[in-house]
C-alpha positions in Angstrom: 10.3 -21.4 11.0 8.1 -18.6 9.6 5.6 -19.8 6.9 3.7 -17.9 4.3 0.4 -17.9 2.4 -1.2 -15.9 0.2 -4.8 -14.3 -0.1 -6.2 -14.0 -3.4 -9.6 -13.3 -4.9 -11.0 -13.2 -8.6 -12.0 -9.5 -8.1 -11.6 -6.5 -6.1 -14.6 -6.1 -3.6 -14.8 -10.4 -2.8 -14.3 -9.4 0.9 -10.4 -10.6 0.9 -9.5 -7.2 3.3 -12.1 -8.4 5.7 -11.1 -12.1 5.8 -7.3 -11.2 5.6 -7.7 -8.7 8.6 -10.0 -11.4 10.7 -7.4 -14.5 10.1 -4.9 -11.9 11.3 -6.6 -10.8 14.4 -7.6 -14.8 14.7 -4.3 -16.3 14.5 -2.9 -13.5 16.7 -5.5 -14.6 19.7 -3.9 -17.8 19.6 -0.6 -16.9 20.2 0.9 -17.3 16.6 3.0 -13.8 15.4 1.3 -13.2 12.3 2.4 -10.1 10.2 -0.1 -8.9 7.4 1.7 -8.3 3.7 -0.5 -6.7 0.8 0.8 -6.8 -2.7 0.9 -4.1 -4.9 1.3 -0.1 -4.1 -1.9 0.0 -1.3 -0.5 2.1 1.0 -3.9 1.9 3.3 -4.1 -2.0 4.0 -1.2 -2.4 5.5 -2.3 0.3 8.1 -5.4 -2.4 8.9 -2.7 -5.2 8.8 -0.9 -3.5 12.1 -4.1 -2.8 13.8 -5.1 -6.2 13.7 -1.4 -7.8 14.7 1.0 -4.9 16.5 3.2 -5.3 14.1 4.0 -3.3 11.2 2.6 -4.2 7.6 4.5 -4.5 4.1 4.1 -3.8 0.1 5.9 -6.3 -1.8 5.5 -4.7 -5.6 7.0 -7.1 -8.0 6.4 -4.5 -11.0 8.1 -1.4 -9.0 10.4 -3.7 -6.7 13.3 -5.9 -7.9 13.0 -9.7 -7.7 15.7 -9.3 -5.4 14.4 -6.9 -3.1 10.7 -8.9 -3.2 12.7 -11.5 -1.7 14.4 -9.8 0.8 11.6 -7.5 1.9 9.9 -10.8 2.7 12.5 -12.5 4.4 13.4 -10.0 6.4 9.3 -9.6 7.2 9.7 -13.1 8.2 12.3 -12.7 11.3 10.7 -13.3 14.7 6.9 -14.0 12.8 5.6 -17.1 12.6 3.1 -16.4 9.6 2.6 -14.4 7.0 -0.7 -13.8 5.2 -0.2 -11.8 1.8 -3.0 -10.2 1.1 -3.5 -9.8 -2.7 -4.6 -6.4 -4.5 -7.8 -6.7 -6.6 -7.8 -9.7 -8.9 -4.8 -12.6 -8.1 -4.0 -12.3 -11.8 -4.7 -8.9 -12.7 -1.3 -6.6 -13.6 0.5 -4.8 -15.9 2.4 -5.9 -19.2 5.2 -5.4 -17.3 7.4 -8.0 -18.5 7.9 -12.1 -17.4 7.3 -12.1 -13.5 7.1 -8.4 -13.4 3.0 -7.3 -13.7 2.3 -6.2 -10.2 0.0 -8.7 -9.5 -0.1 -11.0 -6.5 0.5 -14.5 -9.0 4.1 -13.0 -9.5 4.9 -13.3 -5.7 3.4 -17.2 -6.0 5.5 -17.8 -8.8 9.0 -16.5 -7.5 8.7 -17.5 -3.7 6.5 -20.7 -4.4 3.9 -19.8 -2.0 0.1 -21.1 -2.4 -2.5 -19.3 -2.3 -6.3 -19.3 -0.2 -8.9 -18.3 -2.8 -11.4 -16.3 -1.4 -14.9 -16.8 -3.6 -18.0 -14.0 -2.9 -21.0 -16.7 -3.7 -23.5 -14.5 -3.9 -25.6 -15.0 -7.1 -24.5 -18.1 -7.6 -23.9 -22.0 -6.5 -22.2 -24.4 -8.2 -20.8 -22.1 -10.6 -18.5 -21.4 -8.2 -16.6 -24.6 -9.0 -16.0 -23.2 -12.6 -14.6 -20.4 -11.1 -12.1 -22.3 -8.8 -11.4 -24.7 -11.4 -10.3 -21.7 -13.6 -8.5 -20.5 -11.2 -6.7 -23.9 -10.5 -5.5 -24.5 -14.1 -4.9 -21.2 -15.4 -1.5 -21.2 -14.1 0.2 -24.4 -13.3 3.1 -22.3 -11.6 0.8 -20.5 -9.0 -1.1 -23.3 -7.0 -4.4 -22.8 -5.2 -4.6 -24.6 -1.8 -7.9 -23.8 -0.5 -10.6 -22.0 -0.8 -13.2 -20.1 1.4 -16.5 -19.4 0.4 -17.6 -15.6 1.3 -21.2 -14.0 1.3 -23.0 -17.3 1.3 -26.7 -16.7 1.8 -27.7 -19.9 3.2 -26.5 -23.4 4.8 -28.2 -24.9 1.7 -26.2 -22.3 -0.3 -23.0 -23.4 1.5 -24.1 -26.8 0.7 -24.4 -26.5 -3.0 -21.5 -24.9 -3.6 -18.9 -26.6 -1.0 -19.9 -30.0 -2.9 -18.9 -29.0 -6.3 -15.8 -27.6 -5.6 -14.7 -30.6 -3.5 -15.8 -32.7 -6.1 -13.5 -31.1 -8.7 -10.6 -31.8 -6.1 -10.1 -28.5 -4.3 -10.3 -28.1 -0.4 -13.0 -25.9 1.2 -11.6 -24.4 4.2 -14.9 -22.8 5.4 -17.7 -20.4 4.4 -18.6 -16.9 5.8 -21.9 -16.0 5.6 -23.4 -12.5 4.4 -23.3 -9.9 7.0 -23.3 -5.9 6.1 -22.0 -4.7 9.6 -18.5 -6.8 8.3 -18.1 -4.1 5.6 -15.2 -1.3 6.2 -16.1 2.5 5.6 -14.8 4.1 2.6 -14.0 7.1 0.7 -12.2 8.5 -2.7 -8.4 6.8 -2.2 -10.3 3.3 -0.9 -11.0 2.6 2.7 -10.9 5.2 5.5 -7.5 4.7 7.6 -7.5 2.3 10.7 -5.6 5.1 12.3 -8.8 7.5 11.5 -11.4 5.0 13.5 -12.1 4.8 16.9 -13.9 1.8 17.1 -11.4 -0.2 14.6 -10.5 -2.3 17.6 -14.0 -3.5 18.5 -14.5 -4.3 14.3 -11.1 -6.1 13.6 -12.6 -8.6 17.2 -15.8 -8.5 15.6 -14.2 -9.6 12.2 -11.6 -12.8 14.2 -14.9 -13.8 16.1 -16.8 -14.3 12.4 -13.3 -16.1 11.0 -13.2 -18.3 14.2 -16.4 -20.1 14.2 -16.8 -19.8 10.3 -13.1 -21.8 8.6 -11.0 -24.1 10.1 -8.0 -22.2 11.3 -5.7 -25.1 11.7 -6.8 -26.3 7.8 -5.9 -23.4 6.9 -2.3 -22.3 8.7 -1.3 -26.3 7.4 -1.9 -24.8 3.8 1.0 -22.3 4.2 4.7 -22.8 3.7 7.9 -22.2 4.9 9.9 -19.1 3.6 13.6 -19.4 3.0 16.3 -17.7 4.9 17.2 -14.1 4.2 20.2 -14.0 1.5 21.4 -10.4 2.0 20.3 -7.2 1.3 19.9 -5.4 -2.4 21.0 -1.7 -4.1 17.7 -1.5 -5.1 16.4 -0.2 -1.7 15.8 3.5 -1.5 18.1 5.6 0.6 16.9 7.5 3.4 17.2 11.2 2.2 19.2 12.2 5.3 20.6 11.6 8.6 18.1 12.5 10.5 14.9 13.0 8.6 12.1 15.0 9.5 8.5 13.2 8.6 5.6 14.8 8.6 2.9 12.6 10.6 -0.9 13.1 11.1 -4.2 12.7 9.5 -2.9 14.8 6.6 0.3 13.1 6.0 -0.1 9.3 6.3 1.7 7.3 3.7 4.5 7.0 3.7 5.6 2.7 3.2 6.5 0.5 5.3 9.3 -0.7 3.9 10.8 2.6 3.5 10.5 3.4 7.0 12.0 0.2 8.3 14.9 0.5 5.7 15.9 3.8 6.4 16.2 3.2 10.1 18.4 0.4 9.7 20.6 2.2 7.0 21.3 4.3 10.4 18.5 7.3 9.7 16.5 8.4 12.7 13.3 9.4 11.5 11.4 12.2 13.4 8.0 12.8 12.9 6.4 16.3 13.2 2.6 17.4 13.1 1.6 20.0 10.6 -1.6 20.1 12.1 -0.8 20.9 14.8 1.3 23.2 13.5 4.8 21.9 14.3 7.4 22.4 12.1 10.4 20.4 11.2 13.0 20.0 13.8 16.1 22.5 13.4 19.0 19.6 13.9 17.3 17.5 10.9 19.0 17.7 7.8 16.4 16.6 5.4 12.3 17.0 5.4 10.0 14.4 3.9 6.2 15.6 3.2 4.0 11.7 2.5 0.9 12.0 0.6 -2.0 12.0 2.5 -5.2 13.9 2.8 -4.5 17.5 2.9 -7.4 18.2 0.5 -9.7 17.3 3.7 -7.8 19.9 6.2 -6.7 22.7 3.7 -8.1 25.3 6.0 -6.0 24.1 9.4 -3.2 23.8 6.5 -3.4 27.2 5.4 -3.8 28.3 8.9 -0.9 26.8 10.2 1.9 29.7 10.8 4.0 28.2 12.8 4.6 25.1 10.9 4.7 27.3 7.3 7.3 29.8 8.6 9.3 26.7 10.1 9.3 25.3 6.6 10.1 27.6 4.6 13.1 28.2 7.1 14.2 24.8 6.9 14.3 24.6 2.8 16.7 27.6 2.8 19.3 25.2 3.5 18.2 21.5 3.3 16.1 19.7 1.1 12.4 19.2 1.3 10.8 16.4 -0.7 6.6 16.3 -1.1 5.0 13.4 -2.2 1.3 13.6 -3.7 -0.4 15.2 -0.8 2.6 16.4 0.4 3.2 18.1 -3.0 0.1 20.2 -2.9 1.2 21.4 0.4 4.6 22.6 -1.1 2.7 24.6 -4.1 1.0 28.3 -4.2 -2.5 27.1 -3.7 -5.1 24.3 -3.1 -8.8 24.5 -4.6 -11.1 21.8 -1.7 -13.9 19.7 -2.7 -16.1 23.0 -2.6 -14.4 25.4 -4.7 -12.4 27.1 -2.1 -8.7 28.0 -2.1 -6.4 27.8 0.6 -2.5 29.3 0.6 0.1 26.9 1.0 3.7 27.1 1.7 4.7 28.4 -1.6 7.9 26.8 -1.8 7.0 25.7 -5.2 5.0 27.7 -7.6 2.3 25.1 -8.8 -1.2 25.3 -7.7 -3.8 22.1 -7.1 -7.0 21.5 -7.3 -9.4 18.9 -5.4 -12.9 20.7 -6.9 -13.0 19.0 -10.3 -11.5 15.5 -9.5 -10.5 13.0 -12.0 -8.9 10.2 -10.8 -5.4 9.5 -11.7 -4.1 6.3 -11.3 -1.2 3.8 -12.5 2.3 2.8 -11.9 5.2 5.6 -13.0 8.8 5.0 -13.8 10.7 8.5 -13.0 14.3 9.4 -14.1 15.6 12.1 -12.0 16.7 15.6 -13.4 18.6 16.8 -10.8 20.2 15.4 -7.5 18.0 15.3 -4.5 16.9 13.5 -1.8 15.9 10.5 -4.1 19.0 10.1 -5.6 21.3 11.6 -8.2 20.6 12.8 -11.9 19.7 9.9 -14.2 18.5 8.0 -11.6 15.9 5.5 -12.4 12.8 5.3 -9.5 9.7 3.5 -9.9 6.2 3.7 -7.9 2.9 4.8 -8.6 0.1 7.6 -8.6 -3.2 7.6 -7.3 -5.0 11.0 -6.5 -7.8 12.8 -7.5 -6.2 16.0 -7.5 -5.3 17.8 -10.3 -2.7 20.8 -11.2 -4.6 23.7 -12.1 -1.8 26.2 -12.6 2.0 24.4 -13.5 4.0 27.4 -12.1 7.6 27.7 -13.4 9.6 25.6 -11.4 11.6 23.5 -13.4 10.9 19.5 -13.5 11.7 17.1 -11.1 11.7 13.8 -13.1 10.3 12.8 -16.6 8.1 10.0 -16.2 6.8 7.1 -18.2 4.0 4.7 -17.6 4.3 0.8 -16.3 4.6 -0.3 -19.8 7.6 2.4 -21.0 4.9 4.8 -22.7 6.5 8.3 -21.6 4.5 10.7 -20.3 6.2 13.7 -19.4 7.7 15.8 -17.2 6.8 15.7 -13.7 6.9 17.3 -10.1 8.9 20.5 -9.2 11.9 21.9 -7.9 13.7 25.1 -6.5 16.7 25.1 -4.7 16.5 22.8 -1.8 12.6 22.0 -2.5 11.2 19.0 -5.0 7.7 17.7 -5.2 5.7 15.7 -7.8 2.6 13.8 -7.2 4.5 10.1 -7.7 4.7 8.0 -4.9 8.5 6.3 -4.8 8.7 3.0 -3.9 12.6 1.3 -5.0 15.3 2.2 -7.2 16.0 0.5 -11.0 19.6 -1.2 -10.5 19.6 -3.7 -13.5 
């Protein structure tokens, strides 16, 4: 029996990663197989979520991924775990107008699989107003049911005090508080936190971060509050194909996300995946038939980029005869040129004819719906993919590659055209997450 809950806030920046990463670590001390789930298009949390378990993490998107496929994603999550602990992105309710169900908030996955969620409330600045916020919470949606809450940045055992009462006097459990404490808080930088994979000491902070959970909620209150998950029913179409065979990845500090579930699915659609180190300037493999470039940060290590022979030539080799796909990151490797933080601008691979720019950043952020304009490695013409965008870069010079994909916004608003392509080689700054089958 695997059971299910999920972790919800009012806001982004409540301290939900830090409480979701320490029940993690917490419940994995005592044995339980917990696996870490975040909701929404973070590609960064789930790398926290495996550092705290050994296990890998999961996006369940229910504006970019089919009901069907939420389902099975978490079903098949669910096989040899014991718990699951959903970890919402920024506010429980906060989406898109995406349609019934389909917003992209964490209250969609409530709704369709019936789980309950753990409300985590930052305290600071206030008391007993807390219980107003609980109480909203509670009754703004009868279909998404609050089943605890814990109490986060409380200043005081007096402050605890306060607070605890009046939300247990409107009805709702208290499942512990967590007091204030800076040294809990997780590095950052311009796409969100830095990487687990990119701290050494991430080990010692997740133990620091159970040890504070431990003595600080009530760990068996708070594993009763979950539910069971149904069996898996089957798989869905709306999975997206692995791009080849056997698929070289690119893999290192530059080129980091690439999802979970993409990963896991292509492997058991009978892909073997084999990662390769820019970097360190490898290139792909000779006997792999397609090349996948994940976003990353290449705008942090354009210089070892651009110096990277070994790797460029290997490339450009490859895409003479097999396709090459660049996501974000691993689009403004595939163009002419990219512009760093201070002004300079390193040579890329060239095999597209754009040029980027990290110097002048303006955030760009928001969930895409692409329709393909050519076969490739995502599918065939016409084809219907949806995922997101989030970079800072920007394209300074569009080259004359033709499009990869027109694009429209999570509401239908078009946008444009998007990405590149020549011959074998396709690019475009959106991230793909699952096909549109219905």
């Amino acid at each position: 029996m695997t059971r299910a809950l999920i972790i919800g806030a009012p806001r982004s920046g409540s301290g939900k990663t830090s409480v979701t990463i320490g029940l993690l670590r917490a419940f994995a001390r005592r044995g339980i197989r917990v696996r870490g789930v975040k909701s929404g298009p973070d590609y960064i949390d789930p790398g926290f979520h495996q550092a705290a378990t050994g296990l890998p993490g999961l996006n369940l998107d229910s504006w970019a991924m089919e009901p069907d496929l939420v389902a099975h994603l978490l079903r098949q999550a669910a096989k040899d775990t014991d718990l699951l602990l959903i970890e919402s992105a920024m506010g429980l309710f906060d989406g898109i107008d995406g349609g019934q169900g389909r917003t992209g908030a964490a209250a969609d996955l409530s709704r369709l699989l019936g789980i309950p969620v753990l409300l985590v409330l930052d305290v600071s600045g206030q008391s007993q107003t807390a219980a107003a916020v609980a109480i909203g919470f509670r009754h703004y949606d009868p279909a998404v049911r609050m089943a605890g809450v814990v109490l986060n940045r409380a200043g005081s055992e007096r402050h605890v005090r306060l607070s605890k009462a009046a939300i247990e006097q409107a009805g709702m459990d208290v499942v512990g508080a967590v007091m204030r404490n800076g040294e809990l808080s997780l590095p950052e930088r311009h796409l969100g936190l830095v990487q687990a994979s990119e701290q050494p000491a991430i080990q010692s902070h997740i133990d620091r971060l159970a040890d504070v959970m431990e003595t600080s909620l009530d760990l068996d209150a708070i594993l009763s509050l979950a539910i069971e998950i149904a069996p898996d029913r089957g798989a869905t179409g709306a999975h997206l194909p692995p791009p080849g065979q056997r698929v070289a990845i690119a893999s290192d500090a530059a080129f980091t996300f690439l999802y979970p579930h993409l990963g896991a699915h292509w492997r058991a659609a009978g892909a073997e995946l084999v990662p390769f180190s820019p970097l360190a300037d490898e290139a792909p493999e000779k006997d792999c038939d397609a090349c996948w470039l994940p976003g990353g940060y290449p705008e942090l290590h354009a210089p070892q980029l651009a110096a990277a022979a070994v790797f460029r030539t290997g490339l450009a080799r490859f895409a003479e005869t097999r396709p090459v796909h660049g996501e974000c990151g691993g689009y403004m490797v595939l163009g002419e040129g990219l512009e760093d933080a201070n002004g300079a601008t390193h040579a890329m691979t060239g095999l597209l004819s754009h040029s980027t720019s990290f110097a002048t950043r303006k955030m760009n952020l928001g969930y895409r719906q692409a329709t393909l304009l050519a076969d490739g490695p995502l599918g065939e013409t016409g084809q219907v993919i949806r995922g997101h965008e989030f970079h800072y870069a920007k394209v300074t010079d569009p080259g004359t590659d033709e499009a990869f994909a027109t694009i429209a916004d999570g509401t239908g608003q078009p946008i444009g055209r998007s990405g590149g392509r020549r011959a074998h080689v396709t690019g475009t700054f959106f991230h793909a997450i699952a096909r549109v089958t219905i």
